[in-house]
Structure formats: structure tokens, C-alpha cells
C-alpha positions in Angstrom: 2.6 -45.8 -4.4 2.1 -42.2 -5.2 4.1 -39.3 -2.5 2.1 -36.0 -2.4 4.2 -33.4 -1.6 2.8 -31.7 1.2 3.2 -35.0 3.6 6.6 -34.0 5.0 8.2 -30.8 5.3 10.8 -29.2 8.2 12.9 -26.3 9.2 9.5 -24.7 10.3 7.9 -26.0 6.8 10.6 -24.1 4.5 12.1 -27.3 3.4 10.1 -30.1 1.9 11.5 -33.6 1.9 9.9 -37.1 0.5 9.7 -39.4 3.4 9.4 -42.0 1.0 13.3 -41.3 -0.5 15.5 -42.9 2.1 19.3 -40.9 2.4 22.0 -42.2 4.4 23.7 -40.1 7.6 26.6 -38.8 4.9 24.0 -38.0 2.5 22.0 -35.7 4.5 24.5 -34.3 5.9 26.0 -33.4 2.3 23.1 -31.9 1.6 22.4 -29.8 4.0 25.8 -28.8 3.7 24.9 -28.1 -0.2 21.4 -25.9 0.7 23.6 -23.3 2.5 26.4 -22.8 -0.3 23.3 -22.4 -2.7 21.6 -20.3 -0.6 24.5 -18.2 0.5 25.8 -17.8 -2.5 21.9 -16.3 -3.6 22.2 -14.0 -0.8 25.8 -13.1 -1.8 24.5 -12.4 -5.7 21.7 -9.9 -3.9 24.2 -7.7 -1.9 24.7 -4.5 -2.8 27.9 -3.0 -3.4 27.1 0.1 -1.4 25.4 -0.3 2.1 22.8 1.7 3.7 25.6 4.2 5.7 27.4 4.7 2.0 24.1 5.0 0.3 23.3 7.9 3.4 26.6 9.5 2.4 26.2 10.0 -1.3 22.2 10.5 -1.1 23.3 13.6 1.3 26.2 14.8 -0.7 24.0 15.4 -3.6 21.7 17.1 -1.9 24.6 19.7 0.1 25.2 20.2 -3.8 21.4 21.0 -4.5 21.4 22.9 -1.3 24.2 24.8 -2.0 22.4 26.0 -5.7 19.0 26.9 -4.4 19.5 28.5 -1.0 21.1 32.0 -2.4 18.0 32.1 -4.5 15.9 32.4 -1.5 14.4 28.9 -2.1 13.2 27.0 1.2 15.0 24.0 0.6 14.3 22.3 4.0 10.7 23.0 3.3 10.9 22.0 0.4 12.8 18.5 1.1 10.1 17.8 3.9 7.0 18.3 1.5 8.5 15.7 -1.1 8.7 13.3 1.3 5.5 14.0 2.7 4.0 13.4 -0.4 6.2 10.4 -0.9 5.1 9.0 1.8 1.2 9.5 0.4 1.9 8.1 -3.0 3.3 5.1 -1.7 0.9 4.6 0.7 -2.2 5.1 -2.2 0.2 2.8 -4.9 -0.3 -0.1 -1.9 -3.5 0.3 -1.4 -4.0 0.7 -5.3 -2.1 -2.8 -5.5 -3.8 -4.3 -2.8 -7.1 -4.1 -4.8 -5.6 -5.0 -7.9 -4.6 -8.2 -5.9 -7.8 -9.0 -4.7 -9.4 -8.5 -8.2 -6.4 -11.0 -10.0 -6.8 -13.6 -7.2 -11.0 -13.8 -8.2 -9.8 -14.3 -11.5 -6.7 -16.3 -11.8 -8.8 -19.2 -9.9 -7.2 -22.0 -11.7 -7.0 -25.7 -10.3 -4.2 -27.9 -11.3 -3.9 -31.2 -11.2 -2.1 -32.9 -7.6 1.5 -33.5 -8.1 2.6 -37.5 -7.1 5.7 -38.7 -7.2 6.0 -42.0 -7.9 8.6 -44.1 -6.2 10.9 -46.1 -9.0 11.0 -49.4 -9.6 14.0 -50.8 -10.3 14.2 -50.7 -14.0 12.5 -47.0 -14.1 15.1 -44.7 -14.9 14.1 -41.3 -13.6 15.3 -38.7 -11.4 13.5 -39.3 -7.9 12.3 -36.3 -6.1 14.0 -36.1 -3.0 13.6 -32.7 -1.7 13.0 -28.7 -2.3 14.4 -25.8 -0.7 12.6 -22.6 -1.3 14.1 -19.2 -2.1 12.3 -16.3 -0.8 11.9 -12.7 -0.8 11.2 -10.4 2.1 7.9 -10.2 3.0 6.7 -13.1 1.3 6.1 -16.8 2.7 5.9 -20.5 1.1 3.1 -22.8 1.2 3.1 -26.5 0.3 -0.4 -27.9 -1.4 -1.0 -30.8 -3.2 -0.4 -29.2 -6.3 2.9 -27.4 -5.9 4.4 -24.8 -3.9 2.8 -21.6 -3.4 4.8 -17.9 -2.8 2.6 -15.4 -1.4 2.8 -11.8 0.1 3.2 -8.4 -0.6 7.2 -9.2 -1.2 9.6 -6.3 -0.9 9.8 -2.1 -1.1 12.3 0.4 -1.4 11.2 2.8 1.2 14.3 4.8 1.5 15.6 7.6 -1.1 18.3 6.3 -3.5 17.4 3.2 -1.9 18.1 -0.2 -3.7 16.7 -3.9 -3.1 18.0 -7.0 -4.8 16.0 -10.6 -3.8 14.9 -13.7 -5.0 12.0 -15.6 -5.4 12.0 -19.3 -6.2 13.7 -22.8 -5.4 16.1 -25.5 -5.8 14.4 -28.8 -6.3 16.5 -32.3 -5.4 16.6 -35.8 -7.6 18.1 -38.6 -7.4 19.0 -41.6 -9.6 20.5 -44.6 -7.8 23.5 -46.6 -9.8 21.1 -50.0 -10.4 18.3 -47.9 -12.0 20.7 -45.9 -13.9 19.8 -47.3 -18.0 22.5 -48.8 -20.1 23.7 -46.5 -23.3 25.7 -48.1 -26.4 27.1 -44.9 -27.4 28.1 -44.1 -23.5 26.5 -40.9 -23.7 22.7 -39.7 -21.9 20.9 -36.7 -21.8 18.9 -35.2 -19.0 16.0 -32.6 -19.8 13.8 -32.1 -17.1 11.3 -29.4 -17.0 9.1 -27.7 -14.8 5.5 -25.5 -14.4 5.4 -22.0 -13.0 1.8 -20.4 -13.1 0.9 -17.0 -11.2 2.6 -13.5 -11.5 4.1 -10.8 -9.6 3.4 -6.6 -10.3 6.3 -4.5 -10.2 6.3 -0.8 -9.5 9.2 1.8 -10.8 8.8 5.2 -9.5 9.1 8.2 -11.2 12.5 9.7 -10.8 12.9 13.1 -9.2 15.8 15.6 -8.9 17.0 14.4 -5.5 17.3 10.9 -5.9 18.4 7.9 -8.4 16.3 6.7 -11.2 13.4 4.6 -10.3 13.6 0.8 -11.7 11.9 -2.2 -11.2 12.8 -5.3 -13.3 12.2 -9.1 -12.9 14.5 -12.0 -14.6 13.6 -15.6 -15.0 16.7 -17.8 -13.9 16.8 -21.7 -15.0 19.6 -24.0 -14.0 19.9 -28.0 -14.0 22.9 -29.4 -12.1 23.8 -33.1 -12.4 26.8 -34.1 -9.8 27.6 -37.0 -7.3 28.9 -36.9 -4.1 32.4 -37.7 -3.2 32.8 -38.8 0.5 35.5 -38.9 2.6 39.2 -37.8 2.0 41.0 -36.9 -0.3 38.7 -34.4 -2.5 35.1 -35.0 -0.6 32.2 -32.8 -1.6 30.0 -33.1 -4.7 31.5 -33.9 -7.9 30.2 -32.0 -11.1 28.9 -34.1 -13.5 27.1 -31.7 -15.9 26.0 -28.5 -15.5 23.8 -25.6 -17.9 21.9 -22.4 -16.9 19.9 -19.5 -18.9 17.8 -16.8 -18.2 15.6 -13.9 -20.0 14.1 -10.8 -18.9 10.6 -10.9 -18.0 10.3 -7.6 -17.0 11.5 -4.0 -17.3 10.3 -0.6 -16.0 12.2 2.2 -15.5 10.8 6.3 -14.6 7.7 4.7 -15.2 5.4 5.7 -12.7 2.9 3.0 -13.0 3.3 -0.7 -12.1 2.9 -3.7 -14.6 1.4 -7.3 -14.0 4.1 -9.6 -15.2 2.8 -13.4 -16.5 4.5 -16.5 -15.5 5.0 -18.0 -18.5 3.6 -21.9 -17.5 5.3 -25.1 -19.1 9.1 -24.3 -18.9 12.2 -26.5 -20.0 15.1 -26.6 -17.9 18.5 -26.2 -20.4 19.1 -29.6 -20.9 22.4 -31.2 -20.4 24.5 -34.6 -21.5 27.6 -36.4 -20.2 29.2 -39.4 -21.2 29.6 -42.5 -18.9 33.2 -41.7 -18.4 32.0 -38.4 -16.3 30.3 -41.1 -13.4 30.7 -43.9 -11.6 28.1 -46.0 -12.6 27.7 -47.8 -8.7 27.3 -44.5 -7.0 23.8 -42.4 -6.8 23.6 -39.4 -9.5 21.9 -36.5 -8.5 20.7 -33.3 -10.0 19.7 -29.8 -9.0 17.0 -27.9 -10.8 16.9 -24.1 -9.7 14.0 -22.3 -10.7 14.8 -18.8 -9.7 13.2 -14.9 -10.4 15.8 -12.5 -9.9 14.1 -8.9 -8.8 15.8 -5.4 -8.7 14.4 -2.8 -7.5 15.7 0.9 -7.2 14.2 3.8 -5.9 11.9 4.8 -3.2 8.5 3.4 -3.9 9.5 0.6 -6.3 8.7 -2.6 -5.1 7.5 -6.0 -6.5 4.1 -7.9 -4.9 3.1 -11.4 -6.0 -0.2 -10.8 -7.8 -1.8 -13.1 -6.6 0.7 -15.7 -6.1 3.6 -17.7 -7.9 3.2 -22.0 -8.2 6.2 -23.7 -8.9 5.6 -27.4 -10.0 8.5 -30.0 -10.1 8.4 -33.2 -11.8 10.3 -36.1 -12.6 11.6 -37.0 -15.8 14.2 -39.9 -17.5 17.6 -39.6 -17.8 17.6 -40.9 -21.3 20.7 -42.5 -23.2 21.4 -41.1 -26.6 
């Protein structure tokens, strides 16, 4: 029997489970325990090390300095300071509306239809990672929705509307197998290898402003982020939590603007391997249930007023199963 994805999701639709993949009470709970380290520890990688009061402090300290330069020479500098941000405030206001066009125009033509996504539940010889569940990782302004073939990220995503402001999110998800002990293939040499892989179709547009004299330098940039995680969990005392089996991550640059003054359509780049990893027997109990993490992640860093990052016109992420196969 096939599972299409979009037949069970809660937390207000964020998180999408398998109502065909039973989990016991410890199991769930372990997990949801597990979905707020990851995602805290997303959020933690997106703080800034200044915040907004600090970033107030130094914007108006350089400009006291600027201030302090120009006034003797009869320059209006609060006049001056008002009509740059009036016409910030324009351009920004045309670059969305520009954007928003663009959008409209991509989504006409990037009018693709893939193929449904079912998970098939295992038999009890099949030896591949069962889809359990997905937690998606989003950015401001942007919002998840789960179709038949994969989950969708739309919206205008975020913007750095305040001078020497900065803005570091995410865009992406963490995907949930598992692989119980009696399904789990037998390997003569004692060693396996798992090398899943995933589909990620759509794109985003990023914008980097043009830098001027009272404020930083304008940057937009997106990173791709890839990261499988094998582990099983450990319950009860002493030592309970997950257990790290294996574990492998890379990533790449996808993106990279900086004083450019003009945005740039980035392409997702479709069939993508996630870094594969092995372990030996000896890492597992073979008559508990492995499980494995796949993160698919974009990493966006924006800098400047008037940077920002839309999805244009969307981003699909498409998870599948795959073998854990003894080498």
C-alpha cells in the first residue's frame, strides 16, 4: 500500500507525519524532543552577534562621525540623512514590485509537474529507510505547503529594512526514517553504507543593495546545506537520548552578491546526493530500530537595507526512501 504524503500532517500543518509508520509513547516523545534541539540549534546558528539596540549604537556613532565632518562645511546633514531614506524607502518599494512581476512571469514558466511521491510501507525483508516524518525549516515571511508531490515553500521570504541591518534564516527541512532491527540486511564484512538522496526543484532571487556612505556593505548570499544522520535511541537511565551511529554533512555556495545593486534568480540544482555515510555492525545493536536524519537546508544572509531573498516562484523539496546497503 502506497502513503501519499499530504494524508497527515499536525502542529497547524508544519509537521508532516506517516500515519502508516506506527512509533511507540518513548519514541515520539524522543522525537519531539529531537525536532526542538534541531530546530533551536538552526535558530541559534541565525543569531546575530550584535542585536538591534547595538546595531542602533554603532549605525549612529558613525554617523555623529559623519556629522561631525560635514556640518562646519555648511552641509545640511539632517536634510540630507532624511532625503536618503526617503529615497530608500522608494527603491525598495519599486525593487518589490519589480520582483513581484518577475515572480509572476517565473511561476508561468517554471510550470513543471512531477511525478506524486508514495512511500511504500516495507515488507519484512525490504531493507530501506521508512519515511516517518518531516519537520520543515522556514524563513520569515514564507509558508509550507504539503502536495502530493513534495513540499512546497512559498512567499516573499525576508528583508532588511533597517540601515546596517542584518538577517540570517533558513529555508528547508529535516526528513525522518526509520529501519527496524528485523528488516535490517545481513553483511559478511559487518560493514553497510547508507546513501540516500533527495530532489529540490524551484529557486529563490536575492537582492544586495548598493552600499552607501552611511551604512554597511550590501550582501545577499545563499548556501546549500546537506546532512544525513544515522543514530538510535537510548532509553531510560543511565545515558538516554539518541546514540550517534554515523554522521556526514557538506555544503556549497549557491549564491553571492555583494554592492551589486541588482538581484539574481538562483536555480535549485534538482537531483541531489546526500553525503553518504558507513558504520560497521559493531556501532548498533542489531534488535533496536536505526534511524536517520536527512537535513536539506538553504542557509540565507542578508546585509543591508533593501537586501532580501523571495522564493521565485517557489522551492520543492522531495524525500525518498532508499536501502541501507551492506558492503
Amino acid at each position: 500500500m502506497g502513503i501519499q504524503i499530504n494524508l497527515c500532517a499536525d502542529l497547524k500543518g508544519l509537521i508532516l507525519k506517516n500515519p502508516e509508520h506506527p512509533t511507540t509513547r518513548e519514541e515520539e516523545e524522543a522525537l519531539a524532543s529531537r525536532r526542538e534541539a534541531q530546530l533551536e540549534s538552526i535558530a541559534l546558528l541565525n543569531q546575530g552577534d550584535f542585536g538591534e539596540e547595538d546595531r542602533g549604537e554603532l549605525l549612529k556613532s558613525r554617523i555623529d562621525v559623519y556629522k561631525e565632518a560635514l556640518v562646519p562645511l555648511g552641509v545640511n546633514f539632517d536634510g540630507l540623512i532624511g532625503k536618503l531614506r526617503e529615497g530608500e524607502k522608494a527603491y525598495i518599494s519599486g525593487l518589490e514590485a519589480s520582483i513581484k512581476r518577475r515572480k509572476a512571469r517565473w511561476a508561468t514558466l517554471a510550470n513543471d509537474r512531477f511525478s506524486d511521491l508514495v512511500f511504500t510501507v516495507p515488507t519484512k525483508v525490504d531493507p530501506y529507510f521508512w519515511w516517518a516524518e518531516t519537520t520543515p525549516i522556514l524563513m520569515p515571511r514564507t509558508e509550507v505547503q504539503w502536495r502530493d508531490d513534495g513540499m512546497h515553500v512559498t512567499g516573499s521570504g525576508p528583508k532588511v529594512d533597517d540601515r546596517n541591518g542584518t538577517i540570517s534564516a533558513s529555508v528547508g527541512a529535516v526528513a525522518r526514517f526509520a529501519l527496524q532491527p528485523e528488516r535490517i540486511p545481513e553483511s559478511k564484512s559487518g560493514r553497510y553504507l547508507s546513501s540516500p538522496h533527495v530532489e529540490l526543484f524551484g529557486g529563490l532571487v536575492l537582492h544586495a543593495p548598493d552600499t552607501d556612505w552611511f551604512q554597511i556593505t550590501g550582501v545577499a548570499s545563499c548556501n546549500l546545506f546537506l546532512k544525513q544522520t544515522i543514530y538510535k535511541w537510548l532509553f531510560g537511565p543511565p545515558g538516554s537520548g539518541p546514540k550517534i551511529v554515523a554522521q556526514q554533512s557538506s555544503g556549497r555556495q549557491l549564491l553571492y552578491l555583494e554592492e551589486a545593486g541588482f538581484s539574481r534568480h538562483v536555480e535549485m540544482p534538482g537531483f541531489e546526493l546526500i553525503p553518504a555515510v558507513s558504520f560497521t555492525n559493531q556501532d548498533f545493536n542489531n534488535t533496536v530500530t536505526l534511524w536517520a536524519d536527512v537535513e536539506v537546508r538553504l542557509d540565507i544572509r542578508l546585509r543591508a537595507a533593501g537586501a532580501l531573498c523571495w522564493c521565485d516562484p517557489e522551492i520543492l523539496l522531495r524525500h525518498f526512501q532508499w536501502p541501507l546497503q551492506p558492503i
